[in-house]
mmJSON file of the N, C-alpha and C atoms, coordinates in Angstrom:
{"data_MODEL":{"atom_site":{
"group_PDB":["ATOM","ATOM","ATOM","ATOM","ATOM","ATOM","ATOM","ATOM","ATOM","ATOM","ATOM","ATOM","ATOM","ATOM","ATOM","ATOM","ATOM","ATOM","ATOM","ATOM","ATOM","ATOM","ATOM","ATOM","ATOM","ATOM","ATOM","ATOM","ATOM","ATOM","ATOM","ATOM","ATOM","ATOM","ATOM","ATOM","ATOM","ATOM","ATOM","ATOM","ATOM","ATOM","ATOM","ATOM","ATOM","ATOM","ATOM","ATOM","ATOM","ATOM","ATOM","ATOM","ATOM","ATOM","ATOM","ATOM","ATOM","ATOM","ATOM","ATOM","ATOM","ATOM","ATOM","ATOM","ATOM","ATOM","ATOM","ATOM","ATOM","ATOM","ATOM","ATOM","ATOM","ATOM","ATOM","ATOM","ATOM","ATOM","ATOM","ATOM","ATOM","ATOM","ATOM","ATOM","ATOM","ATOM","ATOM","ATOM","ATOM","ATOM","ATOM","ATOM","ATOM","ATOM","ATOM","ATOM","ATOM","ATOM","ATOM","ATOM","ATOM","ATOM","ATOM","ATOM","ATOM","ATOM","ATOM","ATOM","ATOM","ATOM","ATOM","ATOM","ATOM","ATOM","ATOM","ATOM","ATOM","ATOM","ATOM","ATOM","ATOM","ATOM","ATOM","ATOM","ATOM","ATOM","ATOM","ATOM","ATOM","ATOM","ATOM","ATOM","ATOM","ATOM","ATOM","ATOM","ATOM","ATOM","ATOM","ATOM","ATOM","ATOM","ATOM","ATOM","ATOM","ATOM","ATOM","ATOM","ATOM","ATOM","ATOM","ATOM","ATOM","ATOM","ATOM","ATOM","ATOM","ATOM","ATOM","ATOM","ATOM","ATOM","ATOM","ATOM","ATOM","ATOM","ATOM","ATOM","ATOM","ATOM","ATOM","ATOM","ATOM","ATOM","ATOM","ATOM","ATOM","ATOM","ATOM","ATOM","ATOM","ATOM","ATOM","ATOM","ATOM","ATOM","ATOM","ATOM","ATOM","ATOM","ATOM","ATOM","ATOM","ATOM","ATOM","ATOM","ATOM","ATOM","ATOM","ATOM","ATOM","ATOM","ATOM","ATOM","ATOM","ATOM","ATOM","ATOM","ATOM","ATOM","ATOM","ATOM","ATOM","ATOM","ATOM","ATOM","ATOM","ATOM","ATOM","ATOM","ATOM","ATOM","ATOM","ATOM","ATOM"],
"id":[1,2,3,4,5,6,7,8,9,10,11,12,13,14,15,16,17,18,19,20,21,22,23,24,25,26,27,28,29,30,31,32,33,34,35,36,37,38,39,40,41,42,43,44,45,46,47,48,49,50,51,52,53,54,55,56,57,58,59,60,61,62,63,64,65,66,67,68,69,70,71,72,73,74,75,76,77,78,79,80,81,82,83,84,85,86,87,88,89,90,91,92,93,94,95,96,97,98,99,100,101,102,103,104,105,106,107,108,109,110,111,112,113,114,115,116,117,118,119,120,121,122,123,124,125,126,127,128,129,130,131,132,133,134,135,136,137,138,139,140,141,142,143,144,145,146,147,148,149,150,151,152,153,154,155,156,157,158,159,160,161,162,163,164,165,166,167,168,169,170,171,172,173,174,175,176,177,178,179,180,181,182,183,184,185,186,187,188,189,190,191,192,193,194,195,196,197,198,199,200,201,202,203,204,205,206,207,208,209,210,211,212,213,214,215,216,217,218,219,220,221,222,223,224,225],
"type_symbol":["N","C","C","N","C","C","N","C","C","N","C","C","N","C","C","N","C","C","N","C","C","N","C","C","N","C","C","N","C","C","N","C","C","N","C","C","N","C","C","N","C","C","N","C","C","N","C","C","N","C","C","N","C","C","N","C","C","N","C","C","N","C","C","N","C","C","N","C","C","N","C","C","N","C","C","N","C","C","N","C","C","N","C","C","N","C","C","N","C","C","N","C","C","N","C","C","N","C","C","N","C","C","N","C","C","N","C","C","N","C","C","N","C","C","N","C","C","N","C","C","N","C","C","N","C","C","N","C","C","N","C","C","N","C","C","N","C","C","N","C","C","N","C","C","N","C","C","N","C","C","N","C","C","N","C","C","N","C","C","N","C","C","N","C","C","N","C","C","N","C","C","N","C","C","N","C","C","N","C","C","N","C","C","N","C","C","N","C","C","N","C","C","N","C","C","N","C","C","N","C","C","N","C","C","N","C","C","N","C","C","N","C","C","N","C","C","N","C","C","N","C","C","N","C","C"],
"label_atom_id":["N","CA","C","N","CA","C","N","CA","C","N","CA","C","N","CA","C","N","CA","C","N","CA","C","N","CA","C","N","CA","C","N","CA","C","N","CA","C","N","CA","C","N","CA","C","N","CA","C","N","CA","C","N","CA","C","N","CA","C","N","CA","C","N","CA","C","N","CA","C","N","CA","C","N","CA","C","N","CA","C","N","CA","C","N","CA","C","N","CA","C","N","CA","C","N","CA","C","N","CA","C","N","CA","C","N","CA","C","N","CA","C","N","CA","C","N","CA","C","N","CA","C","N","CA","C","N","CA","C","N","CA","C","N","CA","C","N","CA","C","N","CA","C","N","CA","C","N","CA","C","N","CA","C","N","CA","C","N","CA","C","N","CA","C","N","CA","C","N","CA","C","N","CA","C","N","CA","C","N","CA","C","N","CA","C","N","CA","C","N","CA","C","N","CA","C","N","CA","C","N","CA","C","N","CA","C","N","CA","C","N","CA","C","N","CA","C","N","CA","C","N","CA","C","N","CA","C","N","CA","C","N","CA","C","N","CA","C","N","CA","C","N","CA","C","N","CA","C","N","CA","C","N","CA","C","N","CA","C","N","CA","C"],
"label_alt_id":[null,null,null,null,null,null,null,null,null,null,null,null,null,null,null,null,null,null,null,null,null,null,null,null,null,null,null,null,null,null,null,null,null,null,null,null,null,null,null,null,null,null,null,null,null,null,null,null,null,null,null,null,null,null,null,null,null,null,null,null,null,null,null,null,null,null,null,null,null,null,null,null,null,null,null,null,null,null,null,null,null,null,null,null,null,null,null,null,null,null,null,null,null,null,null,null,null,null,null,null,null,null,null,null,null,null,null,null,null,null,null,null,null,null,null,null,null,null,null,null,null,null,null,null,null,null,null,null,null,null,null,null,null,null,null,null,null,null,null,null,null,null,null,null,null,null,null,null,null,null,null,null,null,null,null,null,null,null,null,null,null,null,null,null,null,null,null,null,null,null,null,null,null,null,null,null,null,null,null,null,null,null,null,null,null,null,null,null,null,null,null,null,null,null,null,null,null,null,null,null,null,null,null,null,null,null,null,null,null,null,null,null,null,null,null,null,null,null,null,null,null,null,null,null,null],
"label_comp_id":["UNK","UNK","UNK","UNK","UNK","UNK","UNK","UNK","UNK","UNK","UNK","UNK","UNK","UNK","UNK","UNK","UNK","UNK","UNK","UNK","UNK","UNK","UNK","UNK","UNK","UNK","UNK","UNK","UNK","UNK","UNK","UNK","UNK","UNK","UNK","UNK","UNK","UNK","UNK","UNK","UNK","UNK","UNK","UNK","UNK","UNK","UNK","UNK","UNK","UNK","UNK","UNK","UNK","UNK","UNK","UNK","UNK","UNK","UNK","UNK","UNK","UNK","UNK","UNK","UNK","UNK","UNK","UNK","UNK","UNK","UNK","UNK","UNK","UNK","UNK","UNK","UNK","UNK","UNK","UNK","UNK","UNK","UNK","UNK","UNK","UNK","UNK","UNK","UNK","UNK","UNK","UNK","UNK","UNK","UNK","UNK","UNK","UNK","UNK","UNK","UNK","UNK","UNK","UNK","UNK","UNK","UNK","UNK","UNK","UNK","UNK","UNK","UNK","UNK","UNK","UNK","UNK","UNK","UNK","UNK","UNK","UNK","UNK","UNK","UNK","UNK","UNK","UNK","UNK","UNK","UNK","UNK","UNK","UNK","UNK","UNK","UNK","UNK","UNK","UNK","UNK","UNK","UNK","UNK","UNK","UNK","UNK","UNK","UNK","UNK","UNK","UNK","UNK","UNK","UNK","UNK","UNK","UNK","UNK","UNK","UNK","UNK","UNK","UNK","UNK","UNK","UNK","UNK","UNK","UNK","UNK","UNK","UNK","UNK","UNK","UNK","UNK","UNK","UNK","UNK","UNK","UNK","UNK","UNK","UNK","UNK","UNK","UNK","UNK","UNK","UNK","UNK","UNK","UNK","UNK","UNK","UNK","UNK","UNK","UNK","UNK","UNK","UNK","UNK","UNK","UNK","UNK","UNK","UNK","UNK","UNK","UNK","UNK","UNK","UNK","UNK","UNK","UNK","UNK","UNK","UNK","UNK","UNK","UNK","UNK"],
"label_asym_id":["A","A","A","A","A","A","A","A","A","A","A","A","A","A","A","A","A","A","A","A","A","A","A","A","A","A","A","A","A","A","A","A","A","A","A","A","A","A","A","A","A","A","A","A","A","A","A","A","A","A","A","A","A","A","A","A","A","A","A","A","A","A","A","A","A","A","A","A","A","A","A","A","A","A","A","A","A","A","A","A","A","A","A","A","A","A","A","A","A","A","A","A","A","A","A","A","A","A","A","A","A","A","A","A","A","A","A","A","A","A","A","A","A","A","A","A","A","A","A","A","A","A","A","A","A","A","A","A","A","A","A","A","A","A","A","A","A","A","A","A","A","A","A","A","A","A","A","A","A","A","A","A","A","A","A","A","A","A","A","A","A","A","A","A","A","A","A","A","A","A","A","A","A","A","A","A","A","A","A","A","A","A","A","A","A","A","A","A","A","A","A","A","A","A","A","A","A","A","A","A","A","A","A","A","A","A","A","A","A","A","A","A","A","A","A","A","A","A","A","A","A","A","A","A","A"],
"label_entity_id":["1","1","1","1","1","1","1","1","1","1","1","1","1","1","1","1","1","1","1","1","1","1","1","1","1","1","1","1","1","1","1","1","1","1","1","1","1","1","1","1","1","1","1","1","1","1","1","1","1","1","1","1","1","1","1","1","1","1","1","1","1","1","1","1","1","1","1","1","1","1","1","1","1","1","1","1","1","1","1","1","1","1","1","1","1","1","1","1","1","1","1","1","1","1","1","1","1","1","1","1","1","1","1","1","1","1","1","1","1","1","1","1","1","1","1","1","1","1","1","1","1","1","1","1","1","1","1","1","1","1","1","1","1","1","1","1","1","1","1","1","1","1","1","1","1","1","1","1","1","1","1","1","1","1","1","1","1","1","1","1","1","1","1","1","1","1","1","1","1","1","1","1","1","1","1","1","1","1","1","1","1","1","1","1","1","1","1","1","1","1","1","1","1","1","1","1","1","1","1","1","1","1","1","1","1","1","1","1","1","1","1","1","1","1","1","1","1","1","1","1","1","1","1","1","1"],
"label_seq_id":[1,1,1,2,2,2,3,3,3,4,4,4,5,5,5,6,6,6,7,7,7,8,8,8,9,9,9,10,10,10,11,11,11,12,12,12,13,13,13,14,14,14,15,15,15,16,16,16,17,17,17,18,18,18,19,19,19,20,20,20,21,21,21,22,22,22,23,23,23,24,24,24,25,25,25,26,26,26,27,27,27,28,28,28,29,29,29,30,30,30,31,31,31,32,32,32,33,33,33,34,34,34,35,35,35,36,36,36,37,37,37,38,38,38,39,39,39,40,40,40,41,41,41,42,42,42,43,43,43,44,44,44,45,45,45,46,46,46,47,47,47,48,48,48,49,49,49,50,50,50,51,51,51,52,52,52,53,53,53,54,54,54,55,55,55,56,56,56,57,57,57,58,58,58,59,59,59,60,60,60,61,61,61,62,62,62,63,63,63,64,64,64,65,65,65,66,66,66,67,67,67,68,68,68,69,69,69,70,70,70,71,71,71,72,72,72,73,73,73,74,74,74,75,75,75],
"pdbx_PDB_ins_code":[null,null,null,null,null,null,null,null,null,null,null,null,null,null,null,null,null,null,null,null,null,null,null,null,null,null,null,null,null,null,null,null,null,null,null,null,null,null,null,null,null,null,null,null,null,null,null,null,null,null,null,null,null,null,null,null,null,null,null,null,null,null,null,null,null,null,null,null,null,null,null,null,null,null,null,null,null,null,null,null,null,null,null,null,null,null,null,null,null,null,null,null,null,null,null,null,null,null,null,null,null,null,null,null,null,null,null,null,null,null,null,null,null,null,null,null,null,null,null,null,null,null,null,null,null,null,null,null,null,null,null,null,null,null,null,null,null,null,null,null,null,null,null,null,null,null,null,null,null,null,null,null,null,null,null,null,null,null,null,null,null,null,null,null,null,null,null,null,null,null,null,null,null,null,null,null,null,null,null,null,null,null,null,null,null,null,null,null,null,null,null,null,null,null,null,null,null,null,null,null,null,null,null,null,null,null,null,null,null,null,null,null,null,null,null,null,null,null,null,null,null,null,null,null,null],
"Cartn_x":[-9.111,-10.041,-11.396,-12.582,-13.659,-14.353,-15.934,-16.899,-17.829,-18.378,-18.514,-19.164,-18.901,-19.335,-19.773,-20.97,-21.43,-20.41,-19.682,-18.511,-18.94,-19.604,-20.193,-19.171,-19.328,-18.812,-18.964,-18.693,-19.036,-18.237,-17.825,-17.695,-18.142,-19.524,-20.351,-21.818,-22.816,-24.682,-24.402,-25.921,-26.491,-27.936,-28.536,-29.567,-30.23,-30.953,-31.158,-30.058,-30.062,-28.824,-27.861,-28.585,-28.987,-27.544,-27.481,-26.552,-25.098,-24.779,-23.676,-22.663,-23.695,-22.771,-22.546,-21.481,-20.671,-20.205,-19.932,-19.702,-18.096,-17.821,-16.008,-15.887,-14.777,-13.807,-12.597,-12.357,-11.368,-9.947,-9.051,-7.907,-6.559,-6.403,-5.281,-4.345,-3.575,-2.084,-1.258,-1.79,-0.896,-2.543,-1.595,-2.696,-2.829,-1.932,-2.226,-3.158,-3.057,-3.859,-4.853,-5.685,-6.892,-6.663,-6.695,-6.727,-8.641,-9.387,-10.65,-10.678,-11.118,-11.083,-12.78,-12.841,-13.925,-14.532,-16.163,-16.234,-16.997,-15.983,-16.42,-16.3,-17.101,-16.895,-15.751,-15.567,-14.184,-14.149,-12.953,-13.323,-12.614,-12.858,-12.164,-11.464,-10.17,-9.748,-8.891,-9.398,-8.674,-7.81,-7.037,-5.825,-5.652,-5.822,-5.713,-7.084,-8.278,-9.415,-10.389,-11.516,-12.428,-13.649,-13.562,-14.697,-15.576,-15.592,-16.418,-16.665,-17.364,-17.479,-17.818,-17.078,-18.017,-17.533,-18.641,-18.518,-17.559,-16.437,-15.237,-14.465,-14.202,-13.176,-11.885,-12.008,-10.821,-10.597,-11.305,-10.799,-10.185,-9.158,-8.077,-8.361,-8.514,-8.563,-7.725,-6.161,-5.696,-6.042,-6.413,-6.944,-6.143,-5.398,-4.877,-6.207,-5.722,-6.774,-6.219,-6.938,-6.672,-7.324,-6.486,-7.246,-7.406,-8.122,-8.207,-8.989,-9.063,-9.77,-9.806,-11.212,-11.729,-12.244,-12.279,-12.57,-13.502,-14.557,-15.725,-16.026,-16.035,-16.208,-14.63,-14.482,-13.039,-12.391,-11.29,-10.709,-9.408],
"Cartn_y":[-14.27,-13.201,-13.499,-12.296,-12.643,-11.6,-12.076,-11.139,-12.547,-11.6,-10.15,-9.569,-8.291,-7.631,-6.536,-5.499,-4.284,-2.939,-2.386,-1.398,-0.102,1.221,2.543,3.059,4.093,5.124,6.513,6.674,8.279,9.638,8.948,10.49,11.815,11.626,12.044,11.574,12.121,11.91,11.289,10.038,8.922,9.003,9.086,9.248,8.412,7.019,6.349,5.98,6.407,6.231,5.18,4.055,2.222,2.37,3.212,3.594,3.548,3.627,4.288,2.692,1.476,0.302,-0.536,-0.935,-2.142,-3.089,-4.083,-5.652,-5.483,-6.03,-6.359,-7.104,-7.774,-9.078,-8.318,-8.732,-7.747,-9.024,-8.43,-9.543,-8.761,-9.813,-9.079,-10.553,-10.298,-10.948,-10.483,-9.001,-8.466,-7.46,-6.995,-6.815,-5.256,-4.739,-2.731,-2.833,-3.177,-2.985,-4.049,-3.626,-4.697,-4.255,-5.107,-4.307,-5.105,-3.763,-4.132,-4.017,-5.473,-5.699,-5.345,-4.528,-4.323,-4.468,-4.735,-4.837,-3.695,-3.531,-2.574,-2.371,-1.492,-1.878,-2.161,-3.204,-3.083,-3.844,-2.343,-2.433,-4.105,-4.494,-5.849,-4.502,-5.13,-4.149,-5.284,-4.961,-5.668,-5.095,-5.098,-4.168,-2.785,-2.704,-1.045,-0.31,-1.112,-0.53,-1.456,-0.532,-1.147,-1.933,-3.662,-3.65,-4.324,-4.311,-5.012,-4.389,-3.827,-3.795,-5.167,-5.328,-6.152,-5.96,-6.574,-6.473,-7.055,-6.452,-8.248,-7.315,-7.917,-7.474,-6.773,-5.676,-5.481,-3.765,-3.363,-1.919,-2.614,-1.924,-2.379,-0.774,-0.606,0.253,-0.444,0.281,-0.262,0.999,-0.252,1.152,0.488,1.607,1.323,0.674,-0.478,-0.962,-1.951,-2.003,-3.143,-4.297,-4.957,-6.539,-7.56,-8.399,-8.806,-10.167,-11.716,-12.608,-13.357,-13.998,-14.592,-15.899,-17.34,-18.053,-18.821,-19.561,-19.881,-21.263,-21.704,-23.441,-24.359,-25.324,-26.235,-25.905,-25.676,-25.692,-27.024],
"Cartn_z":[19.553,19.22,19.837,19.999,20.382,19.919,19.711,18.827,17.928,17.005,16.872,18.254,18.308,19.131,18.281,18.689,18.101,18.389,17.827,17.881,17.182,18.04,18.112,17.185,16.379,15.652,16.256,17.113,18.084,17.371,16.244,15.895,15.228,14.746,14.231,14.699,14.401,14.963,13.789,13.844,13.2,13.338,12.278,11.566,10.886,12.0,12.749,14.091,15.163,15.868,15.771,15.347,15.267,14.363,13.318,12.277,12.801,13.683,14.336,14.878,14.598,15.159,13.948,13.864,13.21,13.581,13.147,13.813,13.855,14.969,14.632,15.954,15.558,16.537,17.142,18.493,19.478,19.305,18.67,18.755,19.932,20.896,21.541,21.966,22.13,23.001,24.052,24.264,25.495,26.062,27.448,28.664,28.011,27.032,27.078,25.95,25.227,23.873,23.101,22.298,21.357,20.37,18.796,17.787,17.345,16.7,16.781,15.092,14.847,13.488,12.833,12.191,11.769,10.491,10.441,9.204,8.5,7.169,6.624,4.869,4.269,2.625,2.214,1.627,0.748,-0.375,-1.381,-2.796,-2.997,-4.011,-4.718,-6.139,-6.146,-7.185,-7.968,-9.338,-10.576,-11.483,-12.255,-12.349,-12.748,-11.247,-11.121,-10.8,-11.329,-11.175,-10.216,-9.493,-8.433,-9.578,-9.341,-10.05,-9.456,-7.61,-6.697,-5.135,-4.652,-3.052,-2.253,-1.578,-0.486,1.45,2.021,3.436,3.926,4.503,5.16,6.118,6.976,8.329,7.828,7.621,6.86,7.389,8.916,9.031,10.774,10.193,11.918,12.646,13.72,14.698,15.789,16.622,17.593,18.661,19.915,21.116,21.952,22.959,24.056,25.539,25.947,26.961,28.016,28.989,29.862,30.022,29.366,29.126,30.228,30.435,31.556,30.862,31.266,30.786,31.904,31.928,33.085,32.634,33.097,32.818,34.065,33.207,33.964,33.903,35.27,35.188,35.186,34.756,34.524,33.681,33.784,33.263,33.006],
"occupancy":[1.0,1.0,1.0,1.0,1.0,1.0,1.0,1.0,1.0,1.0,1.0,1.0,1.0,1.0,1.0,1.0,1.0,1.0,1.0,1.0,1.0,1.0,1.0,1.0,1.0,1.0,1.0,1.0,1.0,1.0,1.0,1.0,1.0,1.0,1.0,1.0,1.0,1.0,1.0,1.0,1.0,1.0,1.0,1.0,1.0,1.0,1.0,1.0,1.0,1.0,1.0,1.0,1.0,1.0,1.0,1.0,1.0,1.0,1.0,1.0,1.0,1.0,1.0,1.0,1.0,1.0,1.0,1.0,1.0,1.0,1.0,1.0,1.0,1.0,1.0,1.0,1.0,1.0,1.0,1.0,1.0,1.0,1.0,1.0,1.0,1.0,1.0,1.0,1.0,1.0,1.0,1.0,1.0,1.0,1.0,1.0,1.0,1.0,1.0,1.0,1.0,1.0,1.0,1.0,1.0,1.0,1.0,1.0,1.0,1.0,1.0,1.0,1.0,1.0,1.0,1.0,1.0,1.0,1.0,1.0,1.0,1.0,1.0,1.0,1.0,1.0,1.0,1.0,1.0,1.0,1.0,1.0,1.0,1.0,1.0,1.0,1.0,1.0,1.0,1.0,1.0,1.0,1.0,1.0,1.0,1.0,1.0,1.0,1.0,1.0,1.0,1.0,1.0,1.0,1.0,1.0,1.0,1.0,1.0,1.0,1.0,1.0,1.0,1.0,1.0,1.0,1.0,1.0,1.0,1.0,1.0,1.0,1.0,1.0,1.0,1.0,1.0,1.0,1.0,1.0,1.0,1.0,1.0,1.0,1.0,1.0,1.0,1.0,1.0,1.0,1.0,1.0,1.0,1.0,1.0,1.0,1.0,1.0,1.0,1.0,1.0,1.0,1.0,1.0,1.0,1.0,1.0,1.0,1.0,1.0,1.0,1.0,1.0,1.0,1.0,1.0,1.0,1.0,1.0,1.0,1.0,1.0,1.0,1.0,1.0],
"B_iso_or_equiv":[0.0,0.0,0.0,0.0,0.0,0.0,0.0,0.0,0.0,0.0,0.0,0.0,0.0,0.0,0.0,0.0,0.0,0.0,0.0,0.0,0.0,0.0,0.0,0.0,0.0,0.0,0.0,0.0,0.0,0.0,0.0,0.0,0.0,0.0,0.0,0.0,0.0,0.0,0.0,0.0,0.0,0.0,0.0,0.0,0.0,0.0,0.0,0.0,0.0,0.0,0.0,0.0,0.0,0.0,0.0,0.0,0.0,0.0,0.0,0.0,0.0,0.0,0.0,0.0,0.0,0.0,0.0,0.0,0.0,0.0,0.0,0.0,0.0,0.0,0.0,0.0,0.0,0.0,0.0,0.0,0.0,0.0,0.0,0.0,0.0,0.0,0.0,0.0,0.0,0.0,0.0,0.0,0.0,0.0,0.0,0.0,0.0,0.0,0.0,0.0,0.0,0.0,0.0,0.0,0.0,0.0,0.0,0.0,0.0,0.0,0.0,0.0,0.0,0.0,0.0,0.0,0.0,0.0,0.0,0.0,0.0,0.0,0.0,0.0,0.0,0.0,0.0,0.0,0.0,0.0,0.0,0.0,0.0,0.0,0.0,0.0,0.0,0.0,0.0,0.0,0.0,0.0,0.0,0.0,0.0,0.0,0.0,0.0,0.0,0.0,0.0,0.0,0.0,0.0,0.0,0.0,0.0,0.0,0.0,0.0,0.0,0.0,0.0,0.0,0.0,0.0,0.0,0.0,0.0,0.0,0.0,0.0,0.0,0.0,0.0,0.0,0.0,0.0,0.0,0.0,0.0,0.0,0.0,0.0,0.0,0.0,0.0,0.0,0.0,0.0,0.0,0.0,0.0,0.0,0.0,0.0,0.0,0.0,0.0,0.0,0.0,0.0,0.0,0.0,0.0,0.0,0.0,0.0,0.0,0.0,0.0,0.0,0.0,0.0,0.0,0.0,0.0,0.0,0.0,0.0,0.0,0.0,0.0,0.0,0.0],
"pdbx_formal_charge":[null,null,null,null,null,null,null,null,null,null,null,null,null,null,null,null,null,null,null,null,null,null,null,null,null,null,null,null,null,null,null,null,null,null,null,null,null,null,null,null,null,null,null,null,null,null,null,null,null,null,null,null,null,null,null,null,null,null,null,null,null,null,null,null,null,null,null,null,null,null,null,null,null,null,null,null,null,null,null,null,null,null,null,null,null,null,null,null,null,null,null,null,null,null,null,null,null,null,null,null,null,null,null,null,null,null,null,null,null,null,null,null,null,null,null,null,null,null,null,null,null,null,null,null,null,null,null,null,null,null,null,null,null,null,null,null,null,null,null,null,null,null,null,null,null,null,null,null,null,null,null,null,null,null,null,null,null,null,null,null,null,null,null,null,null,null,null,null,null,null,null,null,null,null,null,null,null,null,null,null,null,null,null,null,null,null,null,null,null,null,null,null,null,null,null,null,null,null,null,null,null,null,null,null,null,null,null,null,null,null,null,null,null,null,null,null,null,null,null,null,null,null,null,null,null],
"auth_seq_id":[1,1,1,2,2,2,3,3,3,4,4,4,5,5,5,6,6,6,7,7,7,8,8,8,9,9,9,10,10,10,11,11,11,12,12,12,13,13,13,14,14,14,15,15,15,16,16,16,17,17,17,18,18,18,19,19,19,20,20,20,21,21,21,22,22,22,23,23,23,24,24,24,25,25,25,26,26,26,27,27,27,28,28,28,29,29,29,30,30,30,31,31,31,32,32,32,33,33,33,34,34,34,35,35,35,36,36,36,37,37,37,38,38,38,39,39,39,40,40,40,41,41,41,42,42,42,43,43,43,44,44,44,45,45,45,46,46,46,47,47,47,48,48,48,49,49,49,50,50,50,51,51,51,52,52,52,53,53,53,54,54,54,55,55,55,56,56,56,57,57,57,58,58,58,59,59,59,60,60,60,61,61,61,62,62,62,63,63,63,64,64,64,65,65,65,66,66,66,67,67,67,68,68,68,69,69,69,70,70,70,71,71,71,72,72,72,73,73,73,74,74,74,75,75,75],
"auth_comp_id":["UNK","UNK","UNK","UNK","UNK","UNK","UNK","UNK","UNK","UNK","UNK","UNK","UNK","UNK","UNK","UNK","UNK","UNK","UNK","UNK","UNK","UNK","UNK","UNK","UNK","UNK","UNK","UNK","UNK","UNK","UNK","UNK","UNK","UNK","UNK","UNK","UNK","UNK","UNK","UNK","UNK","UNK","UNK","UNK","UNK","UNK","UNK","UNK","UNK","UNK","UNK","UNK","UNK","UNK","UNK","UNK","UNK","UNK","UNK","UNK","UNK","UNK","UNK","UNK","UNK","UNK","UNK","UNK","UNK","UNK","UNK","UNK","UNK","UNK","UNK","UNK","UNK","UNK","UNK","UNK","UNK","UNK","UNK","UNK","UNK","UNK","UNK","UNK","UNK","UNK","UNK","UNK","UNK","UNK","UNK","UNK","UNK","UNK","UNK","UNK","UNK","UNK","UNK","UNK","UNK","UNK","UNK","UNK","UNK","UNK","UNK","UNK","UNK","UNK","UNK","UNK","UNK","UNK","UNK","UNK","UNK","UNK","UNK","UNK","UNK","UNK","UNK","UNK","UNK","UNK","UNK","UNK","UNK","UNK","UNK","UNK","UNK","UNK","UNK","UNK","UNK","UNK","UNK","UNK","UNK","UNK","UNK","UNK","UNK","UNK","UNK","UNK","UNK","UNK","UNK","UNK","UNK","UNK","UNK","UNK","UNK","UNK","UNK","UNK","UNK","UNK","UNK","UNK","UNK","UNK","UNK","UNK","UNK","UNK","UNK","UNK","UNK","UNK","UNK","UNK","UNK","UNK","UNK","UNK","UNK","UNK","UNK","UNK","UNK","UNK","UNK","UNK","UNK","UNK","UNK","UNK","UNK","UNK","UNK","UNK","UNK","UNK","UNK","UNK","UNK","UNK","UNK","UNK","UNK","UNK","UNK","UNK","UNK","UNK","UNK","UNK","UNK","UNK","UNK","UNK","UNK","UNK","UNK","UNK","UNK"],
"auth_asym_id":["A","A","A","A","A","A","A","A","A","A","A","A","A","A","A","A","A","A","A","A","A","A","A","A","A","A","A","A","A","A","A","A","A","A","A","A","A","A","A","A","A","A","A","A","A","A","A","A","A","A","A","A","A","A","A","A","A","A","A","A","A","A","A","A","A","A","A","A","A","A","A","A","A","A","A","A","A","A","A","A","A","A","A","A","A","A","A","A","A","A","A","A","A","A","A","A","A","A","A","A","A","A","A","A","A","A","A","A","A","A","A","A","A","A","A","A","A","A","A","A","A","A","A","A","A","A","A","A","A","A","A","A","A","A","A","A","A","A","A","A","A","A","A","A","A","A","A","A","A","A","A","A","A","A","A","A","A","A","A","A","A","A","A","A","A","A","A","A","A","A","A","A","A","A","A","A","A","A","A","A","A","A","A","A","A","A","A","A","A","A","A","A","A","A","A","A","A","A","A","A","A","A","A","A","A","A","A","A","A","A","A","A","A","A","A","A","A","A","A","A","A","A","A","A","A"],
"auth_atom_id":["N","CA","C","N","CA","C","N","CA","C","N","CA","C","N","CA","C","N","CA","C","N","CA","C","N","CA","C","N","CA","C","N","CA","C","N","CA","C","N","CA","C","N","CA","C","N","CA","C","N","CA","C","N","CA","C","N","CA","C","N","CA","C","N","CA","C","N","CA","C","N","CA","C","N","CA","C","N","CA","C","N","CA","C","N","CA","C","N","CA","C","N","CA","C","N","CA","C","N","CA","C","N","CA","C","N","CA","C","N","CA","C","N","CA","C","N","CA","C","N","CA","C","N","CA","C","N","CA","C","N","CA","C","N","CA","C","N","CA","C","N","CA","C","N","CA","C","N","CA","C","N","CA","C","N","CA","C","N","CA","C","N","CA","C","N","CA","C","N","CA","C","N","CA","C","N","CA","C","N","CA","C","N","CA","C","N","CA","C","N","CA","C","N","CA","C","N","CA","C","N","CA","C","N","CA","C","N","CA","C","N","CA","C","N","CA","C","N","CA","C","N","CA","C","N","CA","C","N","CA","C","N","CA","C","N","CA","C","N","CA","C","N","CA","C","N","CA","C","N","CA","C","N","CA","C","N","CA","C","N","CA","C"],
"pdbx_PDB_model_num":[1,1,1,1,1,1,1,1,1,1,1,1,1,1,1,1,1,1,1,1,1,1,1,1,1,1,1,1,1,1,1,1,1,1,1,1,1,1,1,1,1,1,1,1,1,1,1,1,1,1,1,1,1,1,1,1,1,1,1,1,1,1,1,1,1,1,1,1,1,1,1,1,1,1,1,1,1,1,1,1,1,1,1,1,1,1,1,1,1,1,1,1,1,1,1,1,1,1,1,1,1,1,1,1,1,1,1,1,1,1,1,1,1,1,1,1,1,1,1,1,1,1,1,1,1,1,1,1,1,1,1,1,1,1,1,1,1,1,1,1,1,1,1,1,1,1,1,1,1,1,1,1,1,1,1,1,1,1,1,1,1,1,1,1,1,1,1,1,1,1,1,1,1,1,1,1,1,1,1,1,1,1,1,1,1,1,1,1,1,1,1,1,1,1,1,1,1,1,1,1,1,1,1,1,1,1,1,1,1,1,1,1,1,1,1,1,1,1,1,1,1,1,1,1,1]
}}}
């Protein structure tokens, strides 16, 4: 994996624009696709009911892409 990186929300205007980015880590193993792990509220739920929010990597988005990794110096 690699990140965090800042990851845009373009599907709606942001009001501060600044609004529109979230942190998430790009995890891949093959050259077509990334799944972009993001972070975003999530409830803590105790039985049956929400009795906590917190921030944690926990929204998966998979995008089709061409991966490519380059390495710099010795390997």
């Amino acid at each position: 994996d690699t990140g965090p990186v800042a990851f845009p929300d373009i599907s709606k205007n942001y009001d501060p624009q600044i609004d529109c980015l979230s942190l998430a880590f790009l995890a891949f193993n093959k050259d077509h696709f990334t799944d972009f792990v993001i972070e975003a509220l999530t409830p803590i739920i105790e039985d049956g009911k929400e009795v906590a929010a917190v921030y944690h990597y926990s929204k998966i988005l998979s995008l089709e892409t061409n991966n490519k990794l380059y390495a710099f110096g010795k390997i």
